[in-house]
TITORDO-91598 format. One record per residue (C-alpha): residue in one letter; x, y, z. Coordinates in steps of 0.2 Angstrom, whole numbers, padded with zeros to 4 digits, always signed. Example, Ala and Ser with C-alpha at 12.3 -4.5 7.8 and 13.67 -1.06 7.14 Angstrom:
2
a+0062-0022+0039
s+0068-0005+0036
END
This chain:
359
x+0263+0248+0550
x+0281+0254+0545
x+0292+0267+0553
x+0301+0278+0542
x+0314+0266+0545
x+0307+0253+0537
x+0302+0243+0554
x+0287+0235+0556
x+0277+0241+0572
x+0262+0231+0582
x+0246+0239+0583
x+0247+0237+0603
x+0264+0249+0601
x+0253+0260+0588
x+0239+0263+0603
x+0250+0266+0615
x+0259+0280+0605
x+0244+0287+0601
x+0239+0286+0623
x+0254+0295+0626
x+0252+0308+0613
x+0235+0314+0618
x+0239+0312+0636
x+0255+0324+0635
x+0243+0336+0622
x+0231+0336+0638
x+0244+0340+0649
x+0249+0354+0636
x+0232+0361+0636
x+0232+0365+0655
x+0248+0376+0651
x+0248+0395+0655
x+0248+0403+0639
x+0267+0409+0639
x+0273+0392+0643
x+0263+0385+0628
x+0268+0400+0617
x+0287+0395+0622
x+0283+0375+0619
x+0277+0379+0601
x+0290+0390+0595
x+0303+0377+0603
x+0294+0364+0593
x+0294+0373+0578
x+0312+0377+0578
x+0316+0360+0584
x+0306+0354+0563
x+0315+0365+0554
x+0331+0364+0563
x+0329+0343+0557
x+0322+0348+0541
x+0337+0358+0535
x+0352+0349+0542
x+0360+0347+0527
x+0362+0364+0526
x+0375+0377+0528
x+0374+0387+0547
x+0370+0403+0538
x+0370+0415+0551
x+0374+0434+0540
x+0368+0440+0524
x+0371+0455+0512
x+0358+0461+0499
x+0362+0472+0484
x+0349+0481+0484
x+0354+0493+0470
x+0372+0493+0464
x+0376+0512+0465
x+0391+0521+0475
x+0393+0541+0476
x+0410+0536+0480
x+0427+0531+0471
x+0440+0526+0485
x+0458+0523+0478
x+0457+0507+0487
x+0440+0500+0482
x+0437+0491+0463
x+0420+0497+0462
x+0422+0506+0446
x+0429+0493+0438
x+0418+0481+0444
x+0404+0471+0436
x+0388+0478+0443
x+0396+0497+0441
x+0395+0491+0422
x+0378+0482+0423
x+0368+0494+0436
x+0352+0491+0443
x+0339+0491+0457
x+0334+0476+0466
x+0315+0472+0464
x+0305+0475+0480
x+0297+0458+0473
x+0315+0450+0473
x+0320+0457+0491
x+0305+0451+0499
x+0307+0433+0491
x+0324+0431+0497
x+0319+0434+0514
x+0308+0422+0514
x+0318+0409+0508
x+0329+0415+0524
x+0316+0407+0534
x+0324+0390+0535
x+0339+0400+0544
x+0327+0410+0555
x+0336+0402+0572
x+0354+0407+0564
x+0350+0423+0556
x+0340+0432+0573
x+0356+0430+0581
x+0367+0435+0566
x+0366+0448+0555
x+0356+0457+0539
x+0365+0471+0528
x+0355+0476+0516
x+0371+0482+0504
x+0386+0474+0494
x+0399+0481+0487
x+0389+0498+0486
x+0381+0513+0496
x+0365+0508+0505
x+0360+0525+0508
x+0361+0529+0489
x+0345+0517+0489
x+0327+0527+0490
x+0319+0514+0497
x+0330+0509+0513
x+0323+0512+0526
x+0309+0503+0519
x+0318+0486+0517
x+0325+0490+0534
x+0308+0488+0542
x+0307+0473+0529
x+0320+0466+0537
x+0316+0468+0557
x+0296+0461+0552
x+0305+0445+0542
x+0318+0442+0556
x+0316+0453+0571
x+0331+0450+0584
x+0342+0450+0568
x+0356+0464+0568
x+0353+0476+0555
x+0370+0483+0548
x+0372+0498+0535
x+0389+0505+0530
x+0388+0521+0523
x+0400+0536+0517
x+0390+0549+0524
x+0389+0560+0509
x+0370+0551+0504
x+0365+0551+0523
x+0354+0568+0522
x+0345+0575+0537
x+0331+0564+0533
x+0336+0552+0529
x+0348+0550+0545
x+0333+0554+0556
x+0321+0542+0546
x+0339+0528+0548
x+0339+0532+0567
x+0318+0529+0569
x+0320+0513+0560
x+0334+0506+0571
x+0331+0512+0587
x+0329+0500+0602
x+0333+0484+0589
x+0349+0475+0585
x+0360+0487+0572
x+0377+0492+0570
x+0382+0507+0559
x+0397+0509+0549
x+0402+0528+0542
x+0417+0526+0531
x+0425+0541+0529
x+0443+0539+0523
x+0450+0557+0526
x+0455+0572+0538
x+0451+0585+0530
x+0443+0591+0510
x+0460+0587+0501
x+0463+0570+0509
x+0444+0565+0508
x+0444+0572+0490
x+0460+0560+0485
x+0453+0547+0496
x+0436+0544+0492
x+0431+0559+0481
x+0416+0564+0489
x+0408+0583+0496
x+0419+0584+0511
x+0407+0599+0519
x+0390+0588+0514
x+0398+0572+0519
x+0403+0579+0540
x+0386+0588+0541
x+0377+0573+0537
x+0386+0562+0548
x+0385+0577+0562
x+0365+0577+0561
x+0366+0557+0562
x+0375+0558+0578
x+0365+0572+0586
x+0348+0564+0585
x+0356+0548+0588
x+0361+0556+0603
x+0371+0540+0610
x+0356+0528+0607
x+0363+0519+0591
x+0379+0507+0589
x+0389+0520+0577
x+0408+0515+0571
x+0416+0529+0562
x+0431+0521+0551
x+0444+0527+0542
x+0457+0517+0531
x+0471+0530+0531
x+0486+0514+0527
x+0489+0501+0516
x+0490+0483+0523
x+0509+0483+0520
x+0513+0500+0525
x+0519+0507+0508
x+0507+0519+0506
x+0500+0530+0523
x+0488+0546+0523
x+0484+0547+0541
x+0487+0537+0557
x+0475+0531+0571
x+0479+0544+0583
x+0479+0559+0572
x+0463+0553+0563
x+0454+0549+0582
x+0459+0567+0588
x+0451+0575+0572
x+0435+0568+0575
x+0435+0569+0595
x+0437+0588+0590
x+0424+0589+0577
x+0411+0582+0590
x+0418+0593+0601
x+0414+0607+0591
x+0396+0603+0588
x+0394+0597+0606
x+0390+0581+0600
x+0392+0566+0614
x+0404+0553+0610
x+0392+0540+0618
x+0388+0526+0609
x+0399+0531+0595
x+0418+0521+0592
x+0433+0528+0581
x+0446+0518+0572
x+0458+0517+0559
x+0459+0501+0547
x+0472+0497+0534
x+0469+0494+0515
x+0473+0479+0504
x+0470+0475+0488
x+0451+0467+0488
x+0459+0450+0483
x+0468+0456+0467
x+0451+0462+0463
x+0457+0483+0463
x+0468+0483+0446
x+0471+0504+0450
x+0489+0508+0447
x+0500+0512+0461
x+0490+0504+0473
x+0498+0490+0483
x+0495+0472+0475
x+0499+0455+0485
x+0500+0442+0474
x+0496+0424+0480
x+0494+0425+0499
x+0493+0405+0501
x+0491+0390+0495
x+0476+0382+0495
x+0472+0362+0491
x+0471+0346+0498
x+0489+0347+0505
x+0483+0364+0511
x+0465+0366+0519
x+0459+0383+0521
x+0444+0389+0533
x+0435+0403+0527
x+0417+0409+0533
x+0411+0418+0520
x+0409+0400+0509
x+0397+0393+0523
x+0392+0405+0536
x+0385+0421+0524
x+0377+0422+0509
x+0379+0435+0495
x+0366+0443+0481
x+0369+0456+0470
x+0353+0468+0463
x+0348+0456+0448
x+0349+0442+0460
x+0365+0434+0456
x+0375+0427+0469
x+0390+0430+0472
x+0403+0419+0483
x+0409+0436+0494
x+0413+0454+0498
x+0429+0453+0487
x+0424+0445+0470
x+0418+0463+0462
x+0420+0456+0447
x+0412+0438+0446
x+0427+0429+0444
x+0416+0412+0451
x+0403+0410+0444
x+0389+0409+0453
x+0371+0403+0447
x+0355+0418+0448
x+0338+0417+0460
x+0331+0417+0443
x+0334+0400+0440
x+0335+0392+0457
x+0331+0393+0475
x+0342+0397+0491
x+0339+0379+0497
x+0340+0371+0482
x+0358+0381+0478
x+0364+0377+0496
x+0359+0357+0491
x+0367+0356+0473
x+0382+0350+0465
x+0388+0368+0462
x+0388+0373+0481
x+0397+0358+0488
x+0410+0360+0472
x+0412+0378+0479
x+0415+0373+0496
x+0427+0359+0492
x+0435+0373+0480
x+0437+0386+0494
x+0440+0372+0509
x+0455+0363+0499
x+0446+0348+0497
x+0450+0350+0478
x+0464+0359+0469
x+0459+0373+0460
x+0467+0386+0447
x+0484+0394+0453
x+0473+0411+0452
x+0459+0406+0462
x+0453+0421+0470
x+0454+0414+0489
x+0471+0410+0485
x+0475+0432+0483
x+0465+0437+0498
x+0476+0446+0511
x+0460+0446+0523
x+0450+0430+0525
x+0432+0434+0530
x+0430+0454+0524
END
């Protein structure tokens, strides 16, 4: 007999295998139930863990599950970008398919993370909370994570989001880039009186039981342009619970600053940074994004992070491959060389323009 090494073994070594085997199954056998139940998932892990070794450690994931947004920040190109100009809704047939071609990253991705939007509002999408629960059956100590702007997150929906993520592994992210209705109106243009009722109801059922972030980009990354600063902006909303007697448990304020989405936001007046680095084999570069996450627009497309909104690299579809056999082809490992260094690349190259490796 040969071994997959191409050794040749005796049949005495063959029986003896075989003795050992049955022997440690019969040990196995006289197990209590939860220490078998642990040795099988072990051994299952241990298969696929050997099985996809070749592959990237993808441990986070974003899913375009439609590709609208009520909002139009200054600072964001999503109305220039491609999917604004080629809108659509992700196929429940294409959502459920993508997750399980997750599966060979289950070990990663229960202790990473699943957002089920990109570049978009997830709460614009009817069917949500559906893929939400999708989600947690498919990968159930993943962390779910929706960002949203509030103005889509009605009553029902904000009590249907807290049902489905109480008591599970979440994080929620309420961008809402303003003060008061003039600043969120030249901010973000959205319904200032819809958007904080909305996010008020969230937090009241919620009631301290959910991981809420409230955010606000009230500067640039440079300084040049400022609507609000941290301390202003975390007064206003420590009033506004306040006011409505809302618990501030479980809920975290902060400010961020802006930038200029990699040269991707092409707005005039708003700040643009050029070439941030060089990047080739004289000039490695360590970016997560390439190896850790993957990325998929509505139709399937996918796409090599949060900043290319326009699909400047080009990126092959589910409709023509698989998530394994992408990760295992030429075009991947050119990719990765490309954003790593290991290969020059265009003096454009959009990881060469971002201010803010990793989102």
């Amino acid at each position: 007999m040969e071994s997959g090494t191409g050794r040749k073994y005796p049949w005495s070594y063959r029986r003896k295998r075989h003795a050992l085997r049955s022997r440690l199954a019969g040990l196995q056998s006289r197990l209590p139930e939860p220490v078998r139940t642990v040795l099988g998932r072990a051994g299952r892990r241990y298969s696929i863990e050997r099985a996809t070794r070749d592959l990237p450690p993808i441990r986070h994931v974003q899913i375009q599950t439609h590709s609208r947004c009520n909002a139009d920040c200054v600072f964001c190109p999503y109305t220039q970008s491609w999917h604004h100009a080629h809108p659509g809704q992700m196929s429940e047939a294409l959502f459920n398919r993508i997750l399980r071609e997750l599966k060979p990253w289950e070990h990663l991705l229960n202790r990473g993370t699943i957002a089920p939007y990109l570049m978009q509002e997830p709460m614009a999408d009817p069917a949500i909370i559906d893929r939400i629960e999708a989600i947690y059956a498919a990968f159930p100590n993943t962390s779910v994570e929706i960002s949203t702007n509030g103005e889509p997150l009605t009553p029902k929906r904000g009590e249907a989001l807290v049902k489905a993520l109480i008591g599970r592994k979440h994080e929620i992210w309420i961008s809402h880039h303003g003060m008061d209705a003039e600043t969120l109106k030249r901010v973000m243009d959205t319904r200032y009186d819809r958007s904080v009722a909305n996010i008020v109801h969230l937090l009241r059922v919620a009631d301290g039981r959910l991981n809420i972030r409230i955010v606000g980009a009230g500067q640039s990354l440079d300084g040049a342009i400022s609507y609000f600063d941290e301390s202003r902006y975390r007064s206003y909303w420590q009033q506004i619970l306040a006011e409505n007697s809302v618990p501030e448990r479980g809920v975290e304020i902060e400010t961020i600053r802006f930038h200029d989405r990699a040269g991707t936001l092409r707005r005039e007046g708003m700040p643009r940074g050029g070439i941030i680095r060089e990047i080739g084999p004289a000039n490695p570069f360590r970016c997560y994004r390439v190896d850790e996450w993957l990325h998929v627009l509505h139709d399937g497309r996918i796409r090599l992070c949060c900043m290319d909104y326009h699909g400047e690299v080009e990126l092959p579809s589910l409709a023509d491959t698989t998530l394994v056999e992408y990760f295992r082809s030429e075009t991947y490992k050119s990719l990765l060389q490309s954003v790593t260094g290991a290969k020059e690349t265009a003096d454009d190259f959009i990881c060469k323009r971002c201010q803010t490796p990793g989102g």
